[in-house]
C-alpha positions as CSV (number, residue, x, y, z in Angstrom):
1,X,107.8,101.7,-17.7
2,X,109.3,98.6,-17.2
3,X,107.2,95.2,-16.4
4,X,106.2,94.2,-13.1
5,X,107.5,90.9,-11.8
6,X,105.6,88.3,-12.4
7,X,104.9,85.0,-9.9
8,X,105.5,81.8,-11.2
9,X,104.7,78.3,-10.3
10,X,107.5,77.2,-8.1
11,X,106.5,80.2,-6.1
12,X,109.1,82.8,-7.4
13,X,108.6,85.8,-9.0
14,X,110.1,86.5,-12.3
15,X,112.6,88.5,-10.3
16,X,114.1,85.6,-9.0
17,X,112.2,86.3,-5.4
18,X,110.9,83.5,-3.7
19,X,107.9,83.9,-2.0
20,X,106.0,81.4,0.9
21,X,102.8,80.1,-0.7
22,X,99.5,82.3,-0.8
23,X,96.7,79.4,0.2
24,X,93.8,79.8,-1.9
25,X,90.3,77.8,-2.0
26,X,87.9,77.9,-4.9
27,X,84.3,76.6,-3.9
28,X,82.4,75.6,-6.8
29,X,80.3,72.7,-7.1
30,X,80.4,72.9,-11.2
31,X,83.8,70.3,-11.9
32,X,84.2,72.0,-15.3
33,X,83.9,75.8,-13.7
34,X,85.7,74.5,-10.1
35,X,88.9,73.5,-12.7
36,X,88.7,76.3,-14.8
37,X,88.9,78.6,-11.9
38,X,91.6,76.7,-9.9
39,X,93.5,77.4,-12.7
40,X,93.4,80.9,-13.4
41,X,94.0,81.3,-9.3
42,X,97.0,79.0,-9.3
43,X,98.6,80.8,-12.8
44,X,98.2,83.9,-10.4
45,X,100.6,82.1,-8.0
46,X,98.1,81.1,-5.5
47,X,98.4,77.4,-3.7
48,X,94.6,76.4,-4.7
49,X,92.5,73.8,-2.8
50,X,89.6,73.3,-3.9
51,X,85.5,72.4,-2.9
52,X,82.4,71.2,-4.3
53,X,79.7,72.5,-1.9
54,X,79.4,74.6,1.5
55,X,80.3,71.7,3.6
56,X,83.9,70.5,2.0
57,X,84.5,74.4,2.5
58,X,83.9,74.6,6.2
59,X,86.1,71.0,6.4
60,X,88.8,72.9,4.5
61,X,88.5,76.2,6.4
62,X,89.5,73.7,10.1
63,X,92.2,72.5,8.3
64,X,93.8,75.6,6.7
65,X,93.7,79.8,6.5
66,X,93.4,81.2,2.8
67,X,94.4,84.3,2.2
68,X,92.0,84.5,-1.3
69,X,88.4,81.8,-1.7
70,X,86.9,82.4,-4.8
71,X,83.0,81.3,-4.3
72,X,79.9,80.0,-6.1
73,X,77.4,82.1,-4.6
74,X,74.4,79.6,-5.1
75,X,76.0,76.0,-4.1
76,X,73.7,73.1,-3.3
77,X,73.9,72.9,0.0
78,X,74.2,76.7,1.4
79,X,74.1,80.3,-0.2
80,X,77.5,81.9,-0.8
81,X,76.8,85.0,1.5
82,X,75.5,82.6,4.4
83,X,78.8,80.1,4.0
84,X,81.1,83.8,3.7
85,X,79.6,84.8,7.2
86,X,79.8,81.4,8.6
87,X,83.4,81.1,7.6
88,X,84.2,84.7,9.2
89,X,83.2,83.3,12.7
């Protein structure tokens, strides 16, 4: 079975395809996890924004759509589940 193709940085797939970027944000208010997550979303060929707590998130979510958000589900500021259903309003 041959190997699927594979998305790259510069938003092609290893087929030569180019794709339009896939917005992602990663809320995380750990630096060290927040990075190490951005950058197993973005090697996936995600466009990754990132935020440290429940209110950078809703500030991002006003100024974008993401298709993918990857969250901490006990921030400082809010629970995960409580931010997920605010950000689905």
């Amino acid at each position: 079975m041959p190997d699927s193709p594979r998305p790259m940085k510069d938003g092609r797939f290893s087929s030569g395809v180019r794709i339009a970027p896939r917005p992602a944000l990663v809320v995380e208010d750990d630096a060290d996890t927040r990075e190490l997550t951005a950058a197993l979303v973005e090697a996936m060929g995600f466009e990754v924004h990132t935020a440290a707590d429940g209110a950078d998130a809703l500030r991002r979510f006003q100024q974008a759509r993401y298709v993918v958000v990857v969250m901490d589900l006990g921030l400082p500021d809010v629970d995960g589940p409580t931010l997920m259903e605010t950000l689905r309003d």
